[in-house]
CHARMM-style PDB file with segment names, atoms N, HN, CA, C and O in Angstrom:
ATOM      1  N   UNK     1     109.045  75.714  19.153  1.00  0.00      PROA
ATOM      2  CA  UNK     1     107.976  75.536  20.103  1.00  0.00      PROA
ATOM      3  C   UNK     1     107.067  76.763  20.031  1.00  0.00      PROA
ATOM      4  O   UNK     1     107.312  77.964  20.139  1.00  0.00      PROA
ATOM      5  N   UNK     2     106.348  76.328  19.893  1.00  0.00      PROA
ATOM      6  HN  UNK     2     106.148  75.352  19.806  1.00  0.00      PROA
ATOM      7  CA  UNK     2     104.614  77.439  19.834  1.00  0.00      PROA
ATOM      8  C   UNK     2     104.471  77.226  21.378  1.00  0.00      PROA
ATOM      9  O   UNK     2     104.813  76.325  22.144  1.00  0.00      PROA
ATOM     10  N   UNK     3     103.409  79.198  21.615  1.00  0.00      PROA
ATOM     11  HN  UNK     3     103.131  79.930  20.993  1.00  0.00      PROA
ATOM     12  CA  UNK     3     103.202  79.479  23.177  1.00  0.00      PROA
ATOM     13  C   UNK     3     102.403  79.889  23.117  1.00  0.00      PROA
ATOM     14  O   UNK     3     102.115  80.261  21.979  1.00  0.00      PROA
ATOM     15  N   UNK     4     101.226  80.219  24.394  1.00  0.00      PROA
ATOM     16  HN  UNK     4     101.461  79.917  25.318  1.00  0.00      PROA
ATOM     17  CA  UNK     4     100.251  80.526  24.207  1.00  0.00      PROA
ATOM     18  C   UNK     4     100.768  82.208  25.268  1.00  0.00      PROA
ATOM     19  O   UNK     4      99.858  82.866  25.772  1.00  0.00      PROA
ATOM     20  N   UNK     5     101.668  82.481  25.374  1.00  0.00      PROA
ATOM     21  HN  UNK     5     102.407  81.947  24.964  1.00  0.00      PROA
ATOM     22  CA  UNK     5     102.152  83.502  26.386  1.00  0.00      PROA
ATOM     23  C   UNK     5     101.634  84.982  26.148  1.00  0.00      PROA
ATOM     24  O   UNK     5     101.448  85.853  26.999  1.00  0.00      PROA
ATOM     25  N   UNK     6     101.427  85.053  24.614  1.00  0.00      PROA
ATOM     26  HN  UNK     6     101.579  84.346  23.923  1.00  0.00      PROA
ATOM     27  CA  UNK     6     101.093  86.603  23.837  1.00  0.00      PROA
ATOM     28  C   UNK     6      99.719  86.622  24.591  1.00  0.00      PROA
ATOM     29  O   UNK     6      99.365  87.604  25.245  1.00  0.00      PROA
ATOM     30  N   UNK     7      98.774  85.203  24.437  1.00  0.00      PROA
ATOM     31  HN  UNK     7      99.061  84.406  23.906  1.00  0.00      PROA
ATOM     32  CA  UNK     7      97.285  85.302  24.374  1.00  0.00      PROA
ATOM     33  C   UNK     7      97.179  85.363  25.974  1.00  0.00      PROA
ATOM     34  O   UNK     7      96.123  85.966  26.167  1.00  0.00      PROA
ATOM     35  N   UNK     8      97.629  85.106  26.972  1.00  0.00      PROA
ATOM     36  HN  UNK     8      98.487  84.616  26.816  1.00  0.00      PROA
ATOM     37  CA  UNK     8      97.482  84.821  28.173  1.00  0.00      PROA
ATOM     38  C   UNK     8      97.974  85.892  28.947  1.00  0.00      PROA
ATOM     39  O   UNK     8      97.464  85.947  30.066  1.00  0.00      PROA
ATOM     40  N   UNK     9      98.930  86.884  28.655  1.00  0.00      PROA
ATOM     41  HN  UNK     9      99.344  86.840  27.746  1.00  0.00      PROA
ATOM     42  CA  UNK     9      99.380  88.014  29.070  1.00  0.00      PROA
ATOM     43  C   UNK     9      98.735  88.925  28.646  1.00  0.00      PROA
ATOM     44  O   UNK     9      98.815  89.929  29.355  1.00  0.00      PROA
ATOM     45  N   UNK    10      97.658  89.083  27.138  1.00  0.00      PROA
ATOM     46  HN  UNK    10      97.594  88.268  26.563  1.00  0.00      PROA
ATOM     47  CA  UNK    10      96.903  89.904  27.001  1.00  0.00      PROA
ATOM     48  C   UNK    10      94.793  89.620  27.633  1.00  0.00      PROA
ATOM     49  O   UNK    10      93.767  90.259  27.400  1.00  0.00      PROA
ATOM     50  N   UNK    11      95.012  88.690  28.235  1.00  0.00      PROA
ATOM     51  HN  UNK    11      95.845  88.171  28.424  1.00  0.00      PROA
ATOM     52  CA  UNK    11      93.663  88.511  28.801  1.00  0.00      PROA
ATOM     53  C   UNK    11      93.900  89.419  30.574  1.00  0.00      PROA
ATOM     54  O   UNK    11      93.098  89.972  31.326  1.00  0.00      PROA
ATOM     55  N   UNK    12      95.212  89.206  30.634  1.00  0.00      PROA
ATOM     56  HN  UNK    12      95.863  88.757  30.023  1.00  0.00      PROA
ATOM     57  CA  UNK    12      95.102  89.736  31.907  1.00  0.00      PROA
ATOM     58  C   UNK    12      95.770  91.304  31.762  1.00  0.00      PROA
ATOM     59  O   UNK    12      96.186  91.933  32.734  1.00  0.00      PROA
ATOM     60  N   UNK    13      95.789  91.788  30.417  1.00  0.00      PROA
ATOM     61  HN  UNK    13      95.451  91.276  29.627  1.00  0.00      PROA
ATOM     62  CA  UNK    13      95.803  93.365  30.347  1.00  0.00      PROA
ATOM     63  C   UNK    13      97.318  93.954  30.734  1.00  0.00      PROA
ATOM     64  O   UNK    13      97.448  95.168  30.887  1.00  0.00      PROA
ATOM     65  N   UNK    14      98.369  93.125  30.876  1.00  0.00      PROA
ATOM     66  HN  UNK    14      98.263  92.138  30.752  1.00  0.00      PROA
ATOM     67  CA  UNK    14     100.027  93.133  30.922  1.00  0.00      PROA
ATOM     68  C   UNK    14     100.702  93.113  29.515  1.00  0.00      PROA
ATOM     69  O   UNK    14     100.771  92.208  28.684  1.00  0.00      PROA
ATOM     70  N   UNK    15     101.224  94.510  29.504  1.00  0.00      PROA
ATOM     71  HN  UNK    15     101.168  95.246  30.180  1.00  0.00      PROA
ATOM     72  CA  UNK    15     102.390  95.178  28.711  1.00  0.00      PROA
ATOM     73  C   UNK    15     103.285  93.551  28.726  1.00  0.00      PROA
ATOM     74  O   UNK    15     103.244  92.587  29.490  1.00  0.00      PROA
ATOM     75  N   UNK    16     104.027  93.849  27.526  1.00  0.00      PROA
ATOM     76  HN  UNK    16     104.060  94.633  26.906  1.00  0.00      PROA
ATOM     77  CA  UNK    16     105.128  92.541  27.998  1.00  0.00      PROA
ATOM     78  C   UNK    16     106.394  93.046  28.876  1.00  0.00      PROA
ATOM     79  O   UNK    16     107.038  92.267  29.578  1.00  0.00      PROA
ATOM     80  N   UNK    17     106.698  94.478  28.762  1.00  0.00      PROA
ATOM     81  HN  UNK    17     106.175  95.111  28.191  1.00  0.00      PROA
ATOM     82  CA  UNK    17     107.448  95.100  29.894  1.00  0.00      PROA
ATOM     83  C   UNK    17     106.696  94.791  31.040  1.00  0.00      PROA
ATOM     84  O   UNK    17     107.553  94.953  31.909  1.00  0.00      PROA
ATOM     85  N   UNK    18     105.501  94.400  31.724  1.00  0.00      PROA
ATOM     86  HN  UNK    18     104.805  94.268  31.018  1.00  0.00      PROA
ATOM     87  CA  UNK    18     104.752  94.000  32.575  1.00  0.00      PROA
ATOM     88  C   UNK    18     104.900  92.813  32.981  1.00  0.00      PROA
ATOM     89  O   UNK    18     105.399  92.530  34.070  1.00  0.00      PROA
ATOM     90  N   UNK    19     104.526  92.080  32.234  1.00  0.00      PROA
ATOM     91  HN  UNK    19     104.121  92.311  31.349  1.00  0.00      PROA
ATOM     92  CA  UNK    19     105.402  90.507  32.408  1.00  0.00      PROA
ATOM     93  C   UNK    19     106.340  90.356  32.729  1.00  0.00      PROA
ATOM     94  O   UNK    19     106.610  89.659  33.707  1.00  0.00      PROA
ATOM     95  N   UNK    20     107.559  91.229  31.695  1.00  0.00      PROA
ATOM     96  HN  UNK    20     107.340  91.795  30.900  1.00  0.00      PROA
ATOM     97  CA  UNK    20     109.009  90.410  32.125  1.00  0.00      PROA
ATOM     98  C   UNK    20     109.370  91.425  33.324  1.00  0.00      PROA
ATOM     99  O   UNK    20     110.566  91.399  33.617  1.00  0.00      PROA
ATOM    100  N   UNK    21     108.633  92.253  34.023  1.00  0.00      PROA
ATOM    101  HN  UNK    21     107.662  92.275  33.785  1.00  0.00      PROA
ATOM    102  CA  UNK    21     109.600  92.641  35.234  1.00  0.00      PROA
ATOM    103  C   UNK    21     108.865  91.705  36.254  1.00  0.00      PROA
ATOM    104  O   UNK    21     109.495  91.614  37.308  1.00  0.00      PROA
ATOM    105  N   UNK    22     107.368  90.777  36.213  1.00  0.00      PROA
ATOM    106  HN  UNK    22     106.856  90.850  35.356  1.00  0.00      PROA
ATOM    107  CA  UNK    22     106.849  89.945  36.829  1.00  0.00      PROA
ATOM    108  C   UNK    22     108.010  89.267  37.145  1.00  0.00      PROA
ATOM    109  O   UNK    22     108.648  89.352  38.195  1.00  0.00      PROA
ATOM    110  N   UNK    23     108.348  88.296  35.755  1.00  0.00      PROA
ATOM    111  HN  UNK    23     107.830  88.227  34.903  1.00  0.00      PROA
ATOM    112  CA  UNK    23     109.333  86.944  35.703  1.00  0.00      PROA
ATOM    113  C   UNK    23     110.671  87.497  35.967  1.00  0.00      PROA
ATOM    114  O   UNK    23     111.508  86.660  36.307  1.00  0.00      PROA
ATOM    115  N   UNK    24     111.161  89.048  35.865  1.00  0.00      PROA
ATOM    116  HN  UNK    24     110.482  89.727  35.589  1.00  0.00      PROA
ATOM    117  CA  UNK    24     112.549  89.111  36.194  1.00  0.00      PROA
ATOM    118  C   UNK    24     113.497  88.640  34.849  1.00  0.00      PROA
ATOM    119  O   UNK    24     114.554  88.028  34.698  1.00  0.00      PROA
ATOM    120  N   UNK    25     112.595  89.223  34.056  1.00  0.00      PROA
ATOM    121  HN  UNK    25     111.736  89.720  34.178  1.00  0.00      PROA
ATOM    122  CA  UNK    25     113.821  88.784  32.662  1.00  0.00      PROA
ATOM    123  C   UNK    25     113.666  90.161  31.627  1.00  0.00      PROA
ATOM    124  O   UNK    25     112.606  90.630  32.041  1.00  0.00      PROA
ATOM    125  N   UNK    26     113.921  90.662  31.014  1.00  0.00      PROA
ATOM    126  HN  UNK    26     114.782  90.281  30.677  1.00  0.00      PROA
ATOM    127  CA  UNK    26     113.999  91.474  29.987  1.00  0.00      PROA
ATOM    128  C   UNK    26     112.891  91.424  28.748  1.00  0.00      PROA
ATOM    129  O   UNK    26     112.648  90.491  27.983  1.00  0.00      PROA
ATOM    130  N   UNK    27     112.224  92.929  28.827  1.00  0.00      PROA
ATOM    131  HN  UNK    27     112.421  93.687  29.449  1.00  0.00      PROA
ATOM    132  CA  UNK    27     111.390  92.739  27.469  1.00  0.00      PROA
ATOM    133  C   UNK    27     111.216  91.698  26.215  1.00  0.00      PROA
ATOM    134  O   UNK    27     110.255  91.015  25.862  1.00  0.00      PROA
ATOM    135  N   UNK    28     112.538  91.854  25.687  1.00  0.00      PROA
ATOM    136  HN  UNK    28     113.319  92.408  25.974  1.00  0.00      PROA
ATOM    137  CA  UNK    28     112.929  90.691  24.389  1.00  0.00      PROA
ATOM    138  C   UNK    28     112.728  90.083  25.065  1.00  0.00      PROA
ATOM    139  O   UNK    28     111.508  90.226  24.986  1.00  0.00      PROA
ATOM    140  N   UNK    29     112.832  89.476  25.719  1.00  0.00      PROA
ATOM    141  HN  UNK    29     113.823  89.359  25.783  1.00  0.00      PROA
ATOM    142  CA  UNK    29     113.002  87.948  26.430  1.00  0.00      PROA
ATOM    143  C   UNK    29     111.309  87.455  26.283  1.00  0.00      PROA
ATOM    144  O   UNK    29     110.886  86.343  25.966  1.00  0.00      PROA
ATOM    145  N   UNK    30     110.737  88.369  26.540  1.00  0.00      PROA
ATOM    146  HN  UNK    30     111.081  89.272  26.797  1.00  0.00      PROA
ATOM    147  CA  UNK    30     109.174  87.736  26.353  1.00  0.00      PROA
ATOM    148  C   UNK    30     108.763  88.052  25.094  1.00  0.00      PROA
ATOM    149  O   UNK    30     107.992  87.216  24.622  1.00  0.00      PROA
ATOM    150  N   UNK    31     109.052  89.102  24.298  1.00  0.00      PROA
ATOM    151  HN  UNK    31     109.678  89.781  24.681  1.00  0.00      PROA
ATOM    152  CA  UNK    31     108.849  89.362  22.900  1.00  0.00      PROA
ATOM    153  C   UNK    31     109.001  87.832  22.202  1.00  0.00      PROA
ATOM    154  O   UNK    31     108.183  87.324  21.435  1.00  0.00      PROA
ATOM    155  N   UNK    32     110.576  87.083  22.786  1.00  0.00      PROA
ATOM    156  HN  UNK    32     111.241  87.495  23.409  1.00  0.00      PROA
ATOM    157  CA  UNK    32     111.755  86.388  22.031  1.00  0.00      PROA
ATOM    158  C   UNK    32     110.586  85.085  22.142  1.00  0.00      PROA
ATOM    159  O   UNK    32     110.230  84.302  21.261  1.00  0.00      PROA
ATOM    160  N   UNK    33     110.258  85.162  23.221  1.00  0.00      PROA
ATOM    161  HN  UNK    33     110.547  85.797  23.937  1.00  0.00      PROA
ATOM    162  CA  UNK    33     109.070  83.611  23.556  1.00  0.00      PROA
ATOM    163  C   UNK    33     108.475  84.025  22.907  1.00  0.00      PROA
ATOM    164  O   UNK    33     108.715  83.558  21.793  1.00  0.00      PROA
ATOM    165  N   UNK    34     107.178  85.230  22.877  1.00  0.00      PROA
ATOM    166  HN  UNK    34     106.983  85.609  23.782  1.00  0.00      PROA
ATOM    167  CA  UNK    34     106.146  85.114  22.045  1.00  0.00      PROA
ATOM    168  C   UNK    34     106.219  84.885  20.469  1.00  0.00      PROA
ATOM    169  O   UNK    34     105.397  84.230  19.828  1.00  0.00      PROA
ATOM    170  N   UNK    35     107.265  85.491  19.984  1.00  0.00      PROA
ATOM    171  HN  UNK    35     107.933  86.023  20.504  1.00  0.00      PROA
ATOM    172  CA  UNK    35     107.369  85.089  18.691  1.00  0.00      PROA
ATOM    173  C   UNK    35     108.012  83.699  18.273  1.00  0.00      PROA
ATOM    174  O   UNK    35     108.262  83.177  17.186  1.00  0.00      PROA
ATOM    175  N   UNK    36     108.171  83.330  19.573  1.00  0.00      PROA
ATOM    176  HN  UNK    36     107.969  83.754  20.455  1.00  0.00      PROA
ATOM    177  CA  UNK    36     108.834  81.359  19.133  1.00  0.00      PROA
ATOM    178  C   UNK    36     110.464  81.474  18.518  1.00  0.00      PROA
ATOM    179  O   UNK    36     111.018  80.503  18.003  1.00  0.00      PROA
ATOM    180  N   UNK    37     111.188  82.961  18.678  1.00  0.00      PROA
ATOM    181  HN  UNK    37     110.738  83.750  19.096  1.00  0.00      PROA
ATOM    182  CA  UNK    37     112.825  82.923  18.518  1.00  0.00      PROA
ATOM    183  C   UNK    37     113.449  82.191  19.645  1.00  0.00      PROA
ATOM    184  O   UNK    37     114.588  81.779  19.427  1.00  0.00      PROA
ATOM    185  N   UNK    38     112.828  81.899  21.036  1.00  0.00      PROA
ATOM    186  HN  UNK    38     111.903  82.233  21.213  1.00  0.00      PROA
ATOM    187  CA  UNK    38     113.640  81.691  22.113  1.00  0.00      PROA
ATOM    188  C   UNK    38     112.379  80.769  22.792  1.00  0.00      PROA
ATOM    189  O   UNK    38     111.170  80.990  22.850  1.00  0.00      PROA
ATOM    190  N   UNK    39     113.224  79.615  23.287  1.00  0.00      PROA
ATOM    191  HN  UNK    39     114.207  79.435  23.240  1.00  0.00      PROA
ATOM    192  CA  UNK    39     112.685  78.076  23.946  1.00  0.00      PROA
ATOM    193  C   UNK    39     112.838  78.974  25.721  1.00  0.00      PROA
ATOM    194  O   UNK    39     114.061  79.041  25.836  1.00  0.00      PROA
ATOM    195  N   UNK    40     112.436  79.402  26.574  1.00  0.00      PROA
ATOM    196  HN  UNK    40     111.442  79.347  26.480  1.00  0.00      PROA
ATOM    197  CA  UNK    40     112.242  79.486  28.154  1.00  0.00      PROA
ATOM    198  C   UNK    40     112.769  78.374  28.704  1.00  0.00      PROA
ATOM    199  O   UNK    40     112.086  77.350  28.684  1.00  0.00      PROA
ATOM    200  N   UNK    41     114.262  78.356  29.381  1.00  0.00      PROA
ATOM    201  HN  UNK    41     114.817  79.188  29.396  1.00  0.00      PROA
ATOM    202  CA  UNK    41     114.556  77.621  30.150  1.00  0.00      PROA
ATOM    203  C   UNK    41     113.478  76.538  30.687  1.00  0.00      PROA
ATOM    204  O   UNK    41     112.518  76.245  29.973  1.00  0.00      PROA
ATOM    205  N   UNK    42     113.674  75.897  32.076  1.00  0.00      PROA
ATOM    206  HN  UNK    42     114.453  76.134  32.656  1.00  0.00      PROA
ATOM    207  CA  UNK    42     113.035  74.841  32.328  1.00  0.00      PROA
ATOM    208  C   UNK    42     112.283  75.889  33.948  1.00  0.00      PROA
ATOM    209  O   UNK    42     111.136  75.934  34.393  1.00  0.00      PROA
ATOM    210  N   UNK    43     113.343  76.452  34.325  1.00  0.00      PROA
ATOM    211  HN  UNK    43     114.275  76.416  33.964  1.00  0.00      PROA
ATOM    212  CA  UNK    43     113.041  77.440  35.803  1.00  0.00      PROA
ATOM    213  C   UNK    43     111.850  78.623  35.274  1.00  0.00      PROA
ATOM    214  O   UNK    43     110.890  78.896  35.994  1.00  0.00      PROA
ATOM    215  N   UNK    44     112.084  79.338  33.783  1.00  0.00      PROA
ATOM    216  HN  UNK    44     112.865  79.116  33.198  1.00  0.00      PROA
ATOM    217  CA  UNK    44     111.408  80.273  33.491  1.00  0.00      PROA
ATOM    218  C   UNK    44     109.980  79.766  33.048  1.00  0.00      PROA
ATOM    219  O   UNK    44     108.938  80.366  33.309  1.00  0.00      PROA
ATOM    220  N   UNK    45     110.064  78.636  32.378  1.00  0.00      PROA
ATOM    221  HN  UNK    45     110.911  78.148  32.166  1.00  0.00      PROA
ATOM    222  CA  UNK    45     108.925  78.294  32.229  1.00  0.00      PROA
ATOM    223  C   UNK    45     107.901  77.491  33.621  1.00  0.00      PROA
ATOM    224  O   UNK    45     106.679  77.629  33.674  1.00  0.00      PROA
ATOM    225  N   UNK    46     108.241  77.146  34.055  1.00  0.00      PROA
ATOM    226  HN  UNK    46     109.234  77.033  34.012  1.00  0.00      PROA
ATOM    227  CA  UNK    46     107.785  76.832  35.855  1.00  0.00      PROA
ATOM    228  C   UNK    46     107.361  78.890  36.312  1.00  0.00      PROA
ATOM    229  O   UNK    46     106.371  79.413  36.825  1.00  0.00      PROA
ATOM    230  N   UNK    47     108.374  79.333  35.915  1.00  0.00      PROA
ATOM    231  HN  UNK    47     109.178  78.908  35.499  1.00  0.00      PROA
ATOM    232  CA  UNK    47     107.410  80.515  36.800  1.00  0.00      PROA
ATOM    233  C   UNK    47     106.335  81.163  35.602  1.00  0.00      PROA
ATOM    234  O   UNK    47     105.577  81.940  36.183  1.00  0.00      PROA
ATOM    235  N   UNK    48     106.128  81.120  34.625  1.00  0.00      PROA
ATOM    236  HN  UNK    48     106.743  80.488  34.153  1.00  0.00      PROA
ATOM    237  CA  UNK    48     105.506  81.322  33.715  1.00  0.00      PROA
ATOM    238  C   UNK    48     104.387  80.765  33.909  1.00  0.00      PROA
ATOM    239  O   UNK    48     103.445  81.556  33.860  1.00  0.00      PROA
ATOM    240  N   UNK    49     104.066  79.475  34.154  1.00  0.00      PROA
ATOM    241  HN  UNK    49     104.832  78.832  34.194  1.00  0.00      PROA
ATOM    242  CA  UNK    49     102.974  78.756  34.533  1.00  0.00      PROA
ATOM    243  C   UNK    49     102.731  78.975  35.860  1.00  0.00      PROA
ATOM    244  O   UNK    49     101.903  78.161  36.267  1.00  0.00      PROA
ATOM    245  N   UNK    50     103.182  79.892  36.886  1.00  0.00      PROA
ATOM    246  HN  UNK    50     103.855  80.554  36.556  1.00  0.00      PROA
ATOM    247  CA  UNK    50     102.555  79.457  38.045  1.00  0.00      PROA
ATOM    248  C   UNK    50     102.261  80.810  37.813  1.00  0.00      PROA
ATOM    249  O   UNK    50     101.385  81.211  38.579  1.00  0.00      PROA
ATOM    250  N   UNK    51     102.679  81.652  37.033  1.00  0.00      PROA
ATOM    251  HN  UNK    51     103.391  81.326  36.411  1.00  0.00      PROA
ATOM    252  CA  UNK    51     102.269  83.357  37.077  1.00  0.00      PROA
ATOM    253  C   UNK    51     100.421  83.150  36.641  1.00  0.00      PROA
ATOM    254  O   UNK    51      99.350  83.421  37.183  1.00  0.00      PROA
ATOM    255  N   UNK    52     100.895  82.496  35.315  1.00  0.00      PROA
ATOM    256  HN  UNK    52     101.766  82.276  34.875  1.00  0.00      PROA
ATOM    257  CA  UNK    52      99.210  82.320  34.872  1.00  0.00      PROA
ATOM    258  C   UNK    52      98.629  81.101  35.268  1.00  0.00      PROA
ATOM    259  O   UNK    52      98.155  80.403  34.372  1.00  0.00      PROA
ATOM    260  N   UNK    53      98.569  80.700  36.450  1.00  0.00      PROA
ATOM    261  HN  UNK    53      98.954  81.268  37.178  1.00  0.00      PROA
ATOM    262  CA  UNK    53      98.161  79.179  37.277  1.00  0.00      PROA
ATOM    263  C   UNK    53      97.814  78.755  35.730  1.00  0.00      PROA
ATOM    264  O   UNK    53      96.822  79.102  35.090  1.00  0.00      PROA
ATOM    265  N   UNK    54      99.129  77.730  35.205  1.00  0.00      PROA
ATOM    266  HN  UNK    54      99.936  77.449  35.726  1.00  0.00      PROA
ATOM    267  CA  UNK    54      98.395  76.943  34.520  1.00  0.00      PROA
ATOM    268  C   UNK    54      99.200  75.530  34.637  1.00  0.00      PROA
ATOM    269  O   UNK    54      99.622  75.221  35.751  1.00  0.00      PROA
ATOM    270  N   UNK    55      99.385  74.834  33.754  1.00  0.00      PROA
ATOM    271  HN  UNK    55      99.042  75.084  32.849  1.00  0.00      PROA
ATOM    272  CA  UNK    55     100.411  74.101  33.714  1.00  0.00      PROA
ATOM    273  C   UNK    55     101.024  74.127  32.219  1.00  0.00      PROA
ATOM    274  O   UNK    55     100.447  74.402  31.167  1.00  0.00      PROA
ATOM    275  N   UNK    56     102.659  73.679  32.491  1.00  0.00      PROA
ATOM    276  HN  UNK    56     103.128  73.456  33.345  1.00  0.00      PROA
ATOM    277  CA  UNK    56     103.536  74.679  31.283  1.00  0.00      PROA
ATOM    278  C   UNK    56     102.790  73.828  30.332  1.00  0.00      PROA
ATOM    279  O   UNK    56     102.371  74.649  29.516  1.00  0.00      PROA
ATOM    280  N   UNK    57     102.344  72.553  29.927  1.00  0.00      PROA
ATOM    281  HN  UNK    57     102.684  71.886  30.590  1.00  0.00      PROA
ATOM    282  CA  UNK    57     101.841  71.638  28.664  1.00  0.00      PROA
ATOM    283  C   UNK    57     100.521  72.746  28.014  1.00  0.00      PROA
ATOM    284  O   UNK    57     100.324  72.822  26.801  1.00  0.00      PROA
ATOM    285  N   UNK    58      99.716  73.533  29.013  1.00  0.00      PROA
ATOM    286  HN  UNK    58      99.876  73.471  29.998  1.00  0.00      PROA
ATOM    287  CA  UNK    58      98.931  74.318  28.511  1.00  0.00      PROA
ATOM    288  C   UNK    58      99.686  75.912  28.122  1.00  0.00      PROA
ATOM    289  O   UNK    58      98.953  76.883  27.937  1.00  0.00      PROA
ATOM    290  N   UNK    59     100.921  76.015  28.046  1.00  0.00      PROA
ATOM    291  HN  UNK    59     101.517  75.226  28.196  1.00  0.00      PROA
ATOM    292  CA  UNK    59     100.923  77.146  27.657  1.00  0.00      PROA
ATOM    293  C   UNK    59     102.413  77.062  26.742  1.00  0.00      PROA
ATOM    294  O   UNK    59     102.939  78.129  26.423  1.00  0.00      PROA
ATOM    295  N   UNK    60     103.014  75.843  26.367  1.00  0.00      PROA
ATOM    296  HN  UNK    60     102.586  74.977  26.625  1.00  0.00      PROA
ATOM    297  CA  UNK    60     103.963  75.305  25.583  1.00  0.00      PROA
ATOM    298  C   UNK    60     103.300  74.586  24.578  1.00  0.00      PROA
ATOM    299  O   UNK    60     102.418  73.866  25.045  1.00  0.00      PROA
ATOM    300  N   UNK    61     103.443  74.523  23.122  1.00  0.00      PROA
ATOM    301  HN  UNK    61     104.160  75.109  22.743  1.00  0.00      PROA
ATOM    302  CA  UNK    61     103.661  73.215  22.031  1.00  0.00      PROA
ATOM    303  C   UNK    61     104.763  72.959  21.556  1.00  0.00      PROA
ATOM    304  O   UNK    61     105.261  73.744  20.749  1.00  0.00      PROA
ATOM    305  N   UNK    62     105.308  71.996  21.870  1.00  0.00      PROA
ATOM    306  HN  UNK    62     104.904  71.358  22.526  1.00  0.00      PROA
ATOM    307  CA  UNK    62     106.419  71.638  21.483  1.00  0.00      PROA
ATOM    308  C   UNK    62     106.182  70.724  19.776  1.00  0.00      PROA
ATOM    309  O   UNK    62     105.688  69.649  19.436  1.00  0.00      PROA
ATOM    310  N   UNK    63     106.702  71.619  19.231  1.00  0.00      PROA
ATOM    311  HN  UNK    63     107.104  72.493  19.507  1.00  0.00      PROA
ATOM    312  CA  UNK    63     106.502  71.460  17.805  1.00  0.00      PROA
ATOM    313  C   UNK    63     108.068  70.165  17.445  1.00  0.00      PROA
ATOM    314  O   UNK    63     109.154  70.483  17.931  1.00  0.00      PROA
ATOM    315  N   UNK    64     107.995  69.140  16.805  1.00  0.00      PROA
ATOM    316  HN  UNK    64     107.114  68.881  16.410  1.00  0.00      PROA
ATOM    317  CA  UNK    64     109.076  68.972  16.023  1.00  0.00      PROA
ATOM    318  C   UNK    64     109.814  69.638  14.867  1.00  0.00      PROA
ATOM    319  O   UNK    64     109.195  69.918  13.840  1.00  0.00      PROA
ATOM    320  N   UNK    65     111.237  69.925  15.007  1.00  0.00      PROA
ATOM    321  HN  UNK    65     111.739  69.697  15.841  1.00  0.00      PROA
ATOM    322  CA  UNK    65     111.392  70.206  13.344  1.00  0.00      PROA
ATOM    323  C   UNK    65     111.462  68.711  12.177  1.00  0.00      PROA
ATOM    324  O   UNK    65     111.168  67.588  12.587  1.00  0.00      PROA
ATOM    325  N   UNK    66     111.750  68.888  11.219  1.00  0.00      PROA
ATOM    326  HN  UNK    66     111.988  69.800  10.886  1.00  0.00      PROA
ATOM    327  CA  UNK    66     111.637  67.634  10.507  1.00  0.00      PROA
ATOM    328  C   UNK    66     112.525  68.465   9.663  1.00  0.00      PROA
ATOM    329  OT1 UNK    66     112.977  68.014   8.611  1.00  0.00      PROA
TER     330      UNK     66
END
């Protein structure tokens, strides 16, 4: 799954140590999303989208593998 989390945390000028003490999760942990190693629960991604009022479909692509 592709995110738009790198581009949306840097419009609003947040370190990703900035973010993840927002969301309450650990640096990697947002590194791990931005680089697409790690899928965000279903709870993390709900606060992810309400951090950057969006909705999660605008800030998730859920890619297939094949």
């Amino acid at each position: 799954m592709r995110s738009h989390v790198r581009e949306l945390r840097e419009q609003l000028g947040w370190s990703q140590a900035a973010l993840a003490e927002r969301l309450g999760v650990s640096r990697q942990t947002v590194n791990a999303i931005e680089t697409g190693k790690y899928d965000p629960s279903l709870p993390l991604a709900f606060r992810l989208a309400r951090l950057f009022e969006k909705n999660i479909e605008s800030i998730f692509i859920f890619e297939e593998q094949s």
